[in-house]
C-alpha positions in Angstrom: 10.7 25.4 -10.0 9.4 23.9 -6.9 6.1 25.1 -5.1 6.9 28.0 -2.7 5.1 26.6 0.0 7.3 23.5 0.1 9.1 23.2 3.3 13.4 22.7 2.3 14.9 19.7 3.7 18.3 19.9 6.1 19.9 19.4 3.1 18.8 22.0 1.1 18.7 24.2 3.7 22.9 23.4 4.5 23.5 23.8 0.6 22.0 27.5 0.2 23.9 28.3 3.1 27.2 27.3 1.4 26.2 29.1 -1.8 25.8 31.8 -0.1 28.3 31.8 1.8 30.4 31.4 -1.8 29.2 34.9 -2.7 26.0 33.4 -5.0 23.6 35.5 -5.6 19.5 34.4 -4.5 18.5 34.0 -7.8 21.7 31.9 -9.1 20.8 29.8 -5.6 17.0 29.3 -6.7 18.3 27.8 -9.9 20.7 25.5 -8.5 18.4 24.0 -5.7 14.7 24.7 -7.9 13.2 26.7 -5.3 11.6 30.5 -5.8 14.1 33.2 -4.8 11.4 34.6 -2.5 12.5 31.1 -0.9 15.8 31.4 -0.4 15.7 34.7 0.7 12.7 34.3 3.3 15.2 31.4 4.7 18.3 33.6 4.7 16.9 36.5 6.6 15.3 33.5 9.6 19.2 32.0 9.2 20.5 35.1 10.2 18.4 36.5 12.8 18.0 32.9 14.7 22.1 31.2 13.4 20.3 27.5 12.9 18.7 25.7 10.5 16.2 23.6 12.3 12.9 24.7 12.4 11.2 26.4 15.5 9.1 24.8 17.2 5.1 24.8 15.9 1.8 24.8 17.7 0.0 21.6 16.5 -0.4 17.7 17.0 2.7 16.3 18.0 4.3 13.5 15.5 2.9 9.9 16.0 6.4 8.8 14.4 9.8 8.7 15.4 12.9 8.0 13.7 13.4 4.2 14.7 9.6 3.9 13.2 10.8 5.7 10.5 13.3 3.2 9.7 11.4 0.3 10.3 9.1 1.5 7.8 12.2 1.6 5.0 13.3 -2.0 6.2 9.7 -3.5 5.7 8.9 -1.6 2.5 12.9 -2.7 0.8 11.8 -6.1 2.1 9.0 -6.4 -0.3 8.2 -3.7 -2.6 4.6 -5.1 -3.8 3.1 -4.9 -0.4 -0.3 -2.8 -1.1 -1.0 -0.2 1.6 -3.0 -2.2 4.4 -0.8 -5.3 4.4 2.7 -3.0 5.3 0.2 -1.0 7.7 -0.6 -4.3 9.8 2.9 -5.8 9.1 4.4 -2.4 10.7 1.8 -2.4 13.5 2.3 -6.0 14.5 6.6 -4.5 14.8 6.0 -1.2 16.1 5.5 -0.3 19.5 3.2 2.3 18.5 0.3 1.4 15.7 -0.1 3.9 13.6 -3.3 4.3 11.0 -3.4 3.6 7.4 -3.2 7.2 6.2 -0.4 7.7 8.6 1.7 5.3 7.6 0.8 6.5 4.0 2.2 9.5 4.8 5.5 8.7 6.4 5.9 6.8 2.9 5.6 9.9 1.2 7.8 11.8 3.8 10.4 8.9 2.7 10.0 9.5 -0.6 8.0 6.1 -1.6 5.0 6.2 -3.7 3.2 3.5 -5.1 3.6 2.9 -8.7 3.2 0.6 -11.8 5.9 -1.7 -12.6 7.9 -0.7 -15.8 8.2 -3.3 -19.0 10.7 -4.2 -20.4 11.9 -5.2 -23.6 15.7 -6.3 -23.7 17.3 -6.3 -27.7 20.0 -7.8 -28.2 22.8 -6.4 -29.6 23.0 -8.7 -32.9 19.2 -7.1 -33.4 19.8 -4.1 -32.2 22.4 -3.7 -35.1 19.7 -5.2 -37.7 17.0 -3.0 -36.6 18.8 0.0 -37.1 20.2 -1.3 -40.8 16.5 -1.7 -41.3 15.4 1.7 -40.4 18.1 3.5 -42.1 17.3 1.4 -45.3 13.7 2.5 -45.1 14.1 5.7 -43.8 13.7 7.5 -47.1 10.1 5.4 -47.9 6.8 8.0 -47.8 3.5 7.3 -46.5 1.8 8.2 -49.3 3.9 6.6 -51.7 5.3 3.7 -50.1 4.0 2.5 -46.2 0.2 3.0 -46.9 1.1 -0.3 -49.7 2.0 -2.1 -46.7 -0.2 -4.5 -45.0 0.8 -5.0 -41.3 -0.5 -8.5 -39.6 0.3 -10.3 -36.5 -1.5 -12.6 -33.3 -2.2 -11.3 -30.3 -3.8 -13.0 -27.0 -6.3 -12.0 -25.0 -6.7 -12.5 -21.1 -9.1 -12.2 -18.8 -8.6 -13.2 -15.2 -5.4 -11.6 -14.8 -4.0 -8.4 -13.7 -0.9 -6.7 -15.4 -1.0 -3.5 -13.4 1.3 -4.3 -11.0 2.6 -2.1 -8.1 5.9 -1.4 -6.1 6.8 1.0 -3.4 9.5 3.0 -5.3 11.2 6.5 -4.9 11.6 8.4 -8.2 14.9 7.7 -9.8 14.4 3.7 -8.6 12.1 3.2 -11.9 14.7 0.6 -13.4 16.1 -1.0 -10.2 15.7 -4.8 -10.4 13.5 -5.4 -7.3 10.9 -2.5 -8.9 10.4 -4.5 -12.1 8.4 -7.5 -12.1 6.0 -9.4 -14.4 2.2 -9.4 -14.5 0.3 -11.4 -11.2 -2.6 -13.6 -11.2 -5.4 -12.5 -9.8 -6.8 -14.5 -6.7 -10.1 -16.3 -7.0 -12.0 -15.7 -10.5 -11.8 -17.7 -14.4 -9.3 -17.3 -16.6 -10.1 -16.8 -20.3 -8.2 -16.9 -22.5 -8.2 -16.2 -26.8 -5.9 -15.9 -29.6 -6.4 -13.9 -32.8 -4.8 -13.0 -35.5 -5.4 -10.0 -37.6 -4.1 -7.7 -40.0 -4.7 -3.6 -41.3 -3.8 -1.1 -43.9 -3.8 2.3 -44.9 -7.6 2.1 -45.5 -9.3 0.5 -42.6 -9.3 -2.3 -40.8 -8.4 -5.8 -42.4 -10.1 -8.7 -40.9 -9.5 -10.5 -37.5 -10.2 -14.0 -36.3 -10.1 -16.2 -33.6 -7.5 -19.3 -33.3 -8.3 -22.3 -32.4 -5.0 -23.8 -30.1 -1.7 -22.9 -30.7 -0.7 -21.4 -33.9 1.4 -23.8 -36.1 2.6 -23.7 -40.1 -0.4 -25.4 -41.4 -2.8 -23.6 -39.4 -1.1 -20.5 -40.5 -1.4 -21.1 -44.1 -4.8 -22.0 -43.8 -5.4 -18.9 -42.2 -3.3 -16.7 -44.6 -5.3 -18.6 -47.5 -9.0 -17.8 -45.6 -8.2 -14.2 -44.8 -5.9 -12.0 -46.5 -7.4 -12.5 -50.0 -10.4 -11.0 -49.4 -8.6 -7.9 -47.7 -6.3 -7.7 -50.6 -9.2 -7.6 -53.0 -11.7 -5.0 -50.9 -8.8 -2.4 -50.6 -6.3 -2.4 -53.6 -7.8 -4.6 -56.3 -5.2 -4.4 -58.8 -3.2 -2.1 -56.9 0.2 -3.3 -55.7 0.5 -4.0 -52.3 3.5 -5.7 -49.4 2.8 -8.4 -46.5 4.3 -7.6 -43.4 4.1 -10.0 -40.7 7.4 -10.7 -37.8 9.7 -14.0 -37.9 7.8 -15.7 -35.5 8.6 -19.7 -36.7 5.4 -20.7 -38.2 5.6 -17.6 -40.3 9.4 -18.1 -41.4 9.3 -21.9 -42.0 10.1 -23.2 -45.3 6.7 -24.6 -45.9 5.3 -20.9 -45.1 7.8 -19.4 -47.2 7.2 -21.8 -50.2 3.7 -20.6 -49.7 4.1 -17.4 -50.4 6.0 -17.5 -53.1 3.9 -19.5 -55.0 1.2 -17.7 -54.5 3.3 -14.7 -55.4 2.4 -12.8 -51.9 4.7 -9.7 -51.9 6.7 -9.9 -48.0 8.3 -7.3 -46.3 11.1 -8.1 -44.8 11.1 -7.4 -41.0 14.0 -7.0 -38.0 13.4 -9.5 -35.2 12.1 -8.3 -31.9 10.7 -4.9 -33.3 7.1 -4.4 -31.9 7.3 -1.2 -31.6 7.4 -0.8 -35.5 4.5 -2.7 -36.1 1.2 -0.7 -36.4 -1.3 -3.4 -35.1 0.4 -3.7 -32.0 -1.2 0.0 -31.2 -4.4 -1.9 -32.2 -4.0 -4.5 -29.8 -3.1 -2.3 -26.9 -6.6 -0.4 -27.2 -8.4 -3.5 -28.0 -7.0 -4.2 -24.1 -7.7 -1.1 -22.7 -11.2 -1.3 -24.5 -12.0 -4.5 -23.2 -11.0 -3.7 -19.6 -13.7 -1.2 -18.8 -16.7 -4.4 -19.4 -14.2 -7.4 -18.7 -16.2 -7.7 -15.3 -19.8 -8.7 -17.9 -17.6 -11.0 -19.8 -18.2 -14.8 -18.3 -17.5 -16.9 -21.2 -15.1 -17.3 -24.3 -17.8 -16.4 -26.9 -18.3 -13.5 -25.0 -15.1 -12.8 -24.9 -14.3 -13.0 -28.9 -17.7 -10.9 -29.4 -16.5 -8.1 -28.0 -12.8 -8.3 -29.6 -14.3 -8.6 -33.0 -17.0 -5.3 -31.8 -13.8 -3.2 -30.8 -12.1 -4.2 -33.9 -14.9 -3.1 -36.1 -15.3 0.1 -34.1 -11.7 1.2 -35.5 -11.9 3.9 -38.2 -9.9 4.6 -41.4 -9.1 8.1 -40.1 -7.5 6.3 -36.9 -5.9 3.9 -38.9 -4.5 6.3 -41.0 -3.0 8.7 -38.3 -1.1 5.2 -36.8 0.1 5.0 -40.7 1.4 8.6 -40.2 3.7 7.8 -37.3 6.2 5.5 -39.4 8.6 8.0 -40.2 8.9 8.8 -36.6 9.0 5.5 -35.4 12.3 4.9 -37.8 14.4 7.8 -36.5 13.5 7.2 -33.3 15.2 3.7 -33.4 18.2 5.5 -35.5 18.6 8.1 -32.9 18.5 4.8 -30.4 21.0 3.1 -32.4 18.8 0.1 -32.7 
């Protein structure tokens, strides 16, 4: 329910009136609107001694707003949602014919129901692998951890950037979340290097496999090369003569015929995997915290070798037991694509 001391809107206010009026009892009104009975009845007893909804009139500072600010306010923040704070505070002073302070502007925000929040992401499926993901989970639906996933060895690249800034903001009002002007893409940051890595990397059930830099852009050859220098030695440090699966996503250089060919001849189990499916591979957990890791020292970072130091310290920082408990979530992450029908 909503806070007691929460003043109710005209709205509100017109609605409990009307429920009342329809014979509703107080406490079938506070479940309706979400406000505490003690509420709704406090207001009911002030509607029927004074007949009016408005508010009486209270001792205090008068309002620095008035309704025409109130709606050049809307128009400016509609106009451009990314605004920060001080830039739609000097934009609406150099319109307004009364300039109004930071914190008040903040406020008639809030009183408009705008707060400042982080952009969502989005990944749009499409249907043809939205209906292959969900074959794919149902197929391997019935597969244990124990006996089945912790075989698995999930792999992929990721890149790492510093000099940019994906937490990007937007003026929004609660159920505007997924409206088009309140998504957006990551921004550049102004002034500042950019550096920038990739790596590739893979993990099991045990621990963490190994992880290494790439040197320009990732093609067959250099994929093979890299297959052939570093998942040997984590095939021979945690299952020996133990069977074991590949897993890595049907990016091109990994699903070319040379790549394939590779494999087979050197008789490298594969999993097969559903295009565009992230959110079923483990090491993409790994790569988010490597992120958020690296974002509390980026500012000490100043050159690339830096930069790959600290991803390959992080990395090694990663423990079995966490490792594991990401190993533990499979299950979940299959129905949950199931129960979202791909």
């Amino acid at each position: 329910m909503a806070s007691k001391r929460r003043e109710l809107t005209l709205a509100i206010k017109e609605q409990i009136i009307r429920l009342s009026n329809e014979g509703r009892k107080k406490v079938e009104i506070a479940k309706i609107t979400g406000y505490d009975p003690s509420t709704i009845s406090k207001f009911l007893k002030r509607f029927t001694v004074r007949k009016s909804v408005e508010n009486s009139t209270r001792s205090g500072r008068p309002k620095l707003t008035s309704v025409q600010s109130d709606r050049l306010l809307n128009r400016l923040v509609l106009k451009d949602r990314r605004q920060n704070l001080s830039e739609l505070t000097s934009e609406f002073n150099s319109l307004a014919s009364k300039p109004l302070s930071k914190r008040s502007v903040q406020r008639r925000l809030h009183f408009l129901q705008y707060s400042r929040r982080k952009v969502a992401k989005t990944l749009t499926i499409s249907k043809t692998n939205r209906k292959r993901r969900l074959e794919w989970c149902r197929l391997y639906k019935n597969w244990t951890v124990n006996q089945n996933w912790k075989s698995v060895i999930f792999s992929d690249e990721t890149q790492v950037v510093l000099g940019t800034d994906d937490r990007v903001y937007v003026w929004r009002k609660t159920d505007e979340k997924w409206r088009p002007e309140c998504l957006g893409m990551r921004s550049v940051r102004n002034g500042g290097s950019r550096i920038s890595v990739s790596f590739w990397g893979c993990i099991c059930y045990s621990g963490v496999g190994t992880l290494t830099p790439i040197d320009g852009n990732l093609n067959t050859e250099k994929y093979i090369s890299l297959l052939d220098s570093h998942l040997w030695q984590v095939v021979a440090k945690y299952f020996g003569n133990a069977p074991w699966i590949f897993q890595d996503d049907n990016c091109p250089c990994h699903m070319s015929e040379r790549a394939k060919n590779w494999k087979t001849q050197n008789n490298i189990p594969c999993l097969d995997w559903p295009s565009q499916s992230p959110d079923l591979n483990l090491i993409e957990n790994v790569w988010r915290m490597i992120k958020i890791r690296l974002a509390r020292v980026q500012h000490k970072i100043k050159t690339k070798q830096e930069l790959i130091d600290n991803v390959m310290t992080i990395w090694a920082s990663f423990t079995p037991g966490y490792i594991q408990c990401l190993y533990n979530t499979i299950p979940d992450r299959l129905q949950a694509v199931i129960k979202a029908k791909g």
